[in-house]
C-alpha positions as CSV (number, residue, x, y, z in Angstrom):
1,X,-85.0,114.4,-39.0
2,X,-88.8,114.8,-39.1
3,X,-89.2,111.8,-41.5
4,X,-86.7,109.9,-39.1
5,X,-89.0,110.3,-36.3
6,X,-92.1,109.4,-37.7
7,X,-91.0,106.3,-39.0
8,X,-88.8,105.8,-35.5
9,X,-92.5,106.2,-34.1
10,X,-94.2,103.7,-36.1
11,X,-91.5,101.1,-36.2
12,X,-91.5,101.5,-32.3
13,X,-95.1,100.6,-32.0
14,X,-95.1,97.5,-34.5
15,X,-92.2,96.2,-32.5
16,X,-93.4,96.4,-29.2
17,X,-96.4,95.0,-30.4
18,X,-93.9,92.3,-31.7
19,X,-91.9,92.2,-29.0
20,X,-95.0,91.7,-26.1
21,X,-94.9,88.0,-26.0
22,X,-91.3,87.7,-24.6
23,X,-91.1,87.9,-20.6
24,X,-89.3,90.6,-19.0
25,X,-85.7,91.0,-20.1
26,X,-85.8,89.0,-23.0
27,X,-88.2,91.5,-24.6
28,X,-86.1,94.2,-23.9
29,X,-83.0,92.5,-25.0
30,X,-85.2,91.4,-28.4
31,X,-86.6,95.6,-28.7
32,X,-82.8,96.9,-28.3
33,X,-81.3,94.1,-30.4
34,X,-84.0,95.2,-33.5
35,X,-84.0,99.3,-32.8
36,X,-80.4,99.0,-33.7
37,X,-80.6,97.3,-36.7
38,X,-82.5,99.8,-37.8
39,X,-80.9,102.9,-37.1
40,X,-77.6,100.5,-38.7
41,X,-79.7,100.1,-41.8
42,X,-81.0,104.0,-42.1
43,X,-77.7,105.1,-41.6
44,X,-76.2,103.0,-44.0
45,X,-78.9,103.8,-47.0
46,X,-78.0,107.7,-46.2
47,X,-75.7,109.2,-48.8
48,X,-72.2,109.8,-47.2
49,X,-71.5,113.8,-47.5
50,X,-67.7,115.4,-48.6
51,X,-66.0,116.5,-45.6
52,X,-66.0,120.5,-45.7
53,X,-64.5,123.4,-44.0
54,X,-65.2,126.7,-44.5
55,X,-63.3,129.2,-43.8
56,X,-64.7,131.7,-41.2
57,X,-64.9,135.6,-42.8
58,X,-63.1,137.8,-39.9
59,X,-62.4,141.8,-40.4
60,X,-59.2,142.7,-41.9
61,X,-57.1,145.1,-39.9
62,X,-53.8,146.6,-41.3
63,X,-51.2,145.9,-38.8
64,X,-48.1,148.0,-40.4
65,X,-46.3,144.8,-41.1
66,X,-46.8,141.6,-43.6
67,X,-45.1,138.2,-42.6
68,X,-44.8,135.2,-44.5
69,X,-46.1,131.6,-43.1
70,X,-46.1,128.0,-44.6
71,X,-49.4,126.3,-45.4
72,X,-51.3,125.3,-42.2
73,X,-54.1,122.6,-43.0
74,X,-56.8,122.0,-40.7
75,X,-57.6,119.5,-38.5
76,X,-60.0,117.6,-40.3
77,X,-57.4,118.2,-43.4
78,X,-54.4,116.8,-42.1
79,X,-55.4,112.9,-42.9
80,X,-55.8,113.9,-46.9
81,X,-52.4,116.3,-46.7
82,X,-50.3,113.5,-45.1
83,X,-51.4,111.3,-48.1
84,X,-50.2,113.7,-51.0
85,X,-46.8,113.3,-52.8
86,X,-44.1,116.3,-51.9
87,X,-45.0,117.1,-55.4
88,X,-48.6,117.4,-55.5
89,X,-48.9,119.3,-52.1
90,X,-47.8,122.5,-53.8
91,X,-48.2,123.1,-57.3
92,X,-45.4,125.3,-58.2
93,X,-44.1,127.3,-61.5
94,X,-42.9,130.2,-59.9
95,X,-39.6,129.0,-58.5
96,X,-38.4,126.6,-60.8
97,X,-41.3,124.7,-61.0
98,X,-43.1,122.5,-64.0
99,X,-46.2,121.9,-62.2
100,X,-48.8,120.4,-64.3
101,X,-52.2,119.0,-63.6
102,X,-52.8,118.1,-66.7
103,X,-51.5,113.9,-67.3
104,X,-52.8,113.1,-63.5
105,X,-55.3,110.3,-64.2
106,X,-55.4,108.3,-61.2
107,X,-53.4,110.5,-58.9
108,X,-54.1,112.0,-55.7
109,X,-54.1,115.7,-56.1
110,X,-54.8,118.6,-53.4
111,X,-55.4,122.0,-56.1
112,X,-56.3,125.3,-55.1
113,X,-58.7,127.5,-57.6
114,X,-62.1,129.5,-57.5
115,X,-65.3,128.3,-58.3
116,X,-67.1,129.4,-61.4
117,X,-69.6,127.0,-62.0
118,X,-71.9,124.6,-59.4
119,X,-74.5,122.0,-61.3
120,X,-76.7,120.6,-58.8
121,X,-77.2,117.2,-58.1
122,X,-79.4,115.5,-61.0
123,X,-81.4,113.7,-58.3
124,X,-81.6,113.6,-54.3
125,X,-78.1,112.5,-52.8
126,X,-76.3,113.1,-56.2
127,X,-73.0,114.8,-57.1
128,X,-72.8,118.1,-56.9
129,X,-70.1,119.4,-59.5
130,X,-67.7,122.3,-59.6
131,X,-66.2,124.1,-62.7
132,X,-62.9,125.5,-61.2
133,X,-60.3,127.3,-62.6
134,X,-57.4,126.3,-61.5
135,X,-54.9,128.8,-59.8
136,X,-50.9,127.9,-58.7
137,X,-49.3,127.3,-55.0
138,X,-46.1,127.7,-54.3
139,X,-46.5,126.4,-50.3
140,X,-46.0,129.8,-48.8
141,X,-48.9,132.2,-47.7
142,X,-49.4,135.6,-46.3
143,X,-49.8,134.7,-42.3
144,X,-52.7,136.9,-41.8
145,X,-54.8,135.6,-45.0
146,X,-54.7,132.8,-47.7
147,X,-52.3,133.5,-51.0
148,X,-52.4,131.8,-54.1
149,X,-51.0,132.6,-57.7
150,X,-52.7,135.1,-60.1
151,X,-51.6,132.3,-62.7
152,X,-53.6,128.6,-63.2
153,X,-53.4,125.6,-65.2
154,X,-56.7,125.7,-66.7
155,X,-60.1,124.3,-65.7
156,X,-61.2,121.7,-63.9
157,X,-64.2,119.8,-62.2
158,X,-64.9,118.6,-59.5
159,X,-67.4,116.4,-58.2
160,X,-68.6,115.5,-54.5
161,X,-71.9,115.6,-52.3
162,X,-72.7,119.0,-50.3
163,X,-75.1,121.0,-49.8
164,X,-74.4,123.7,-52.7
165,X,-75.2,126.7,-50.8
166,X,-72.2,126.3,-48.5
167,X,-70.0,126.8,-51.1
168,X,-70.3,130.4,-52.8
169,X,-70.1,130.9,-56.4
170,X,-65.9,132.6,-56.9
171,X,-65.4,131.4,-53.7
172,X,-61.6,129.7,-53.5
173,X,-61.6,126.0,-52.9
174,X,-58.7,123.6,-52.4
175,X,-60.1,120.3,-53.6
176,X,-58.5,116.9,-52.4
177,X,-59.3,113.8,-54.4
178,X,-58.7,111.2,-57.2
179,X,-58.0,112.5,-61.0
180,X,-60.7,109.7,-62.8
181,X,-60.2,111.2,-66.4
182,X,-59.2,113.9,-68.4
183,X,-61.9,114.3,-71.4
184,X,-61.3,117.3,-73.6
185,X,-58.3,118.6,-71.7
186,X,-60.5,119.1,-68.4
187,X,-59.5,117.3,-65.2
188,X,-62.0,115.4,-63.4
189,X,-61.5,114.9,-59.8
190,X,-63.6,112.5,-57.5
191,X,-63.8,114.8,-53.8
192,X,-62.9,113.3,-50.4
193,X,-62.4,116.3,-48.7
194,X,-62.8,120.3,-49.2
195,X,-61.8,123.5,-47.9
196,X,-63.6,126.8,-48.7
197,X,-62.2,130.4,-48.4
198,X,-64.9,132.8,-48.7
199,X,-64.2,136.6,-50.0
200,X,-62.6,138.4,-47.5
201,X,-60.0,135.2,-46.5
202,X,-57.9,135.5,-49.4
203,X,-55.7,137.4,-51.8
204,X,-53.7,136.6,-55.4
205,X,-50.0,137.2,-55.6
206,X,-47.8,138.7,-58.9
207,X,-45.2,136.4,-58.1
208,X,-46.8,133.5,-60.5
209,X,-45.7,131.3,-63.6
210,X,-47.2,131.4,-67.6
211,X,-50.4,131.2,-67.0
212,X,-52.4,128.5,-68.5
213,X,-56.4,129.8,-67.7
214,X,-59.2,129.5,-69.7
215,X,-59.5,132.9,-71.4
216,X,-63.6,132.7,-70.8
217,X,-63.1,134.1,-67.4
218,X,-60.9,137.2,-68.2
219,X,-64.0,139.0,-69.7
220,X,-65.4,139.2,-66.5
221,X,-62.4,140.4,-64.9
222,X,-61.5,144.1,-65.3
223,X,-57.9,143.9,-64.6
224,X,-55.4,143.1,-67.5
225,X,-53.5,139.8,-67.0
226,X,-50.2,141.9,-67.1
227,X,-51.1,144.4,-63.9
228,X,-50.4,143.5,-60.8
229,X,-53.4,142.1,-58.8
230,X,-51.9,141.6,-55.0
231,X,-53.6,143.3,-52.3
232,X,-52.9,142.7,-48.2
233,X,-55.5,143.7,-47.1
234,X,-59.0,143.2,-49.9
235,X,-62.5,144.3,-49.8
236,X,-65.5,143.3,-51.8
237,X,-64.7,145.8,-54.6
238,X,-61.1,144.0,-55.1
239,X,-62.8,140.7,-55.6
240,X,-65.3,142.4,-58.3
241,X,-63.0,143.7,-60.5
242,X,-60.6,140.4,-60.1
243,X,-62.7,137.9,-60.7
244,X,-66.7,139.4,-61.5
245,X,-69.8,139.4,-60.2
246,X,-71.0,136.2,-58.3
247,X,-74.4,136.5,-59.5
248,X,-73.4,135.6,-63.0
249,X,-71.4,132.2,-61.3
250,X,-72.0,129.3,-59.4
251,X,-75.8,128.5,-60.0
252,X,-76.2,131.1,-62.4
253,X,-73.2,130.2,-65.0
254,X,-74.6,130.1,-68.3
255,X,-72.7,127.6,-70.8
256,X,-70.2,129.5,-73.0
């Protein structure tokens, strides 16, 4: 905004030196006619950001009881939900399901998983570009926080322009977007909007299909695929032994 300013300034003073030798309102009318195409140009030269929403973190408290809701998008999600296929806004295995997302070049897809890796952008107003691992919705969630399968479909990435920092490393995401290609097996998926669930806004369920995740991220995990991982109500520790320590993700991934 700083840099927006000063230029502001110095493009105001070269055109009102421009601008002195119309009379009266024609002047103005010239100065008001030239500070908007300005501002039409800077706007337009600024990279375009990924719409983001981030889930706010709220304290948990055990009511006694556990209801079951169906999935509620946001405002600013609705427009992306409304465009998805019956199919593609859950991603099923669990009831009958064959949900894939592997074969989805050129679709529009909406998947839920956590984020292990983040590469910055290689220069200013780049991509930024997730390593997710994919993780299974059947549609239904716990009313009181977000649910998604234990089970996944493998890795993907993802690849959009935000500010880094507002998504935290094993944070879960659900990614709209375009599939572009599938090199090696691995997804890639061109962002037009994101939401974020920080820990503390959202659990696993047992109730999952064959799982299809990379085995790299198990290591870090100290529960055994086969135990049951669902918790109502989790705290930090839950997340550590489920997933690992953030501070070996995100930023900090090293390659495999």
């Amino acid at each position: 905004m700083g840099g927006f300013c000063r230029s502001c300034l110095t493009f105001y003073s070269a055109m009102r030196r421009k601008c002195s030798g119309f009379p009266g309102k024609k002047a103005s009318m010239h100065w008001t006619v030239l500070v908007l195409a300005v501002i039409g140009a800077w706007t337009a030269g600024a990279p375009a950001q990924t719409p983001i929403d981030v889930q706010p973190v709220k304290e948990l408290k055990p009511t006694g009881t556990l209801a079951t809701c169906s999935y509620s998008p946001t405002a600013a999600e609705k427009a992306f939900y409304s465009r998805l296929s019956n199919q593609e806004k859950t991603n099923d295995t669990a009831f009958g399901g064959n949900y894939t997302m592997h074969g989805k070049t050129g679709a529009e897809v909406a998947w839920f998983g956590i984020v292990r890796g983040i590469t910055p952008p290689a220069q200013q107003g780049g991509e930024v570009t997730l390593l997710v691992q994919h993780h299974f919705f059947d549609g239904e969630t716990d009313c009181h926080i977000m649910l998604v399968a234990k089970s996944g479909d493998g890795d993907f990435l993802a690849r959009l322009k935000v500010d880094p920092a507002k998504i935290p490393a094993l944070a879960l995401v659900r990614i709209y977007g375009k599939v572009t290609g599938e090199p090696a097996r691995v997804p890639e998926v061109t962002v037009e909007y994101i939401r974020v669930w920080p820990w503390m806004t959202f659990t696993f369920t047992d109730i999952a299909g064959k799982d299809h995740s990379n085995p790299r991220w198990q290591k870090y995990s100290s529960v055994k695929p086969s135990e049951d991982i669902y918790v109502p109500y989790p705290n930090q520790n839950y997340y550590l032994n489920v997933l690992g320590d953030p501070a070996d993700f995100g930023l900090n991934l090293r390659p495999d």
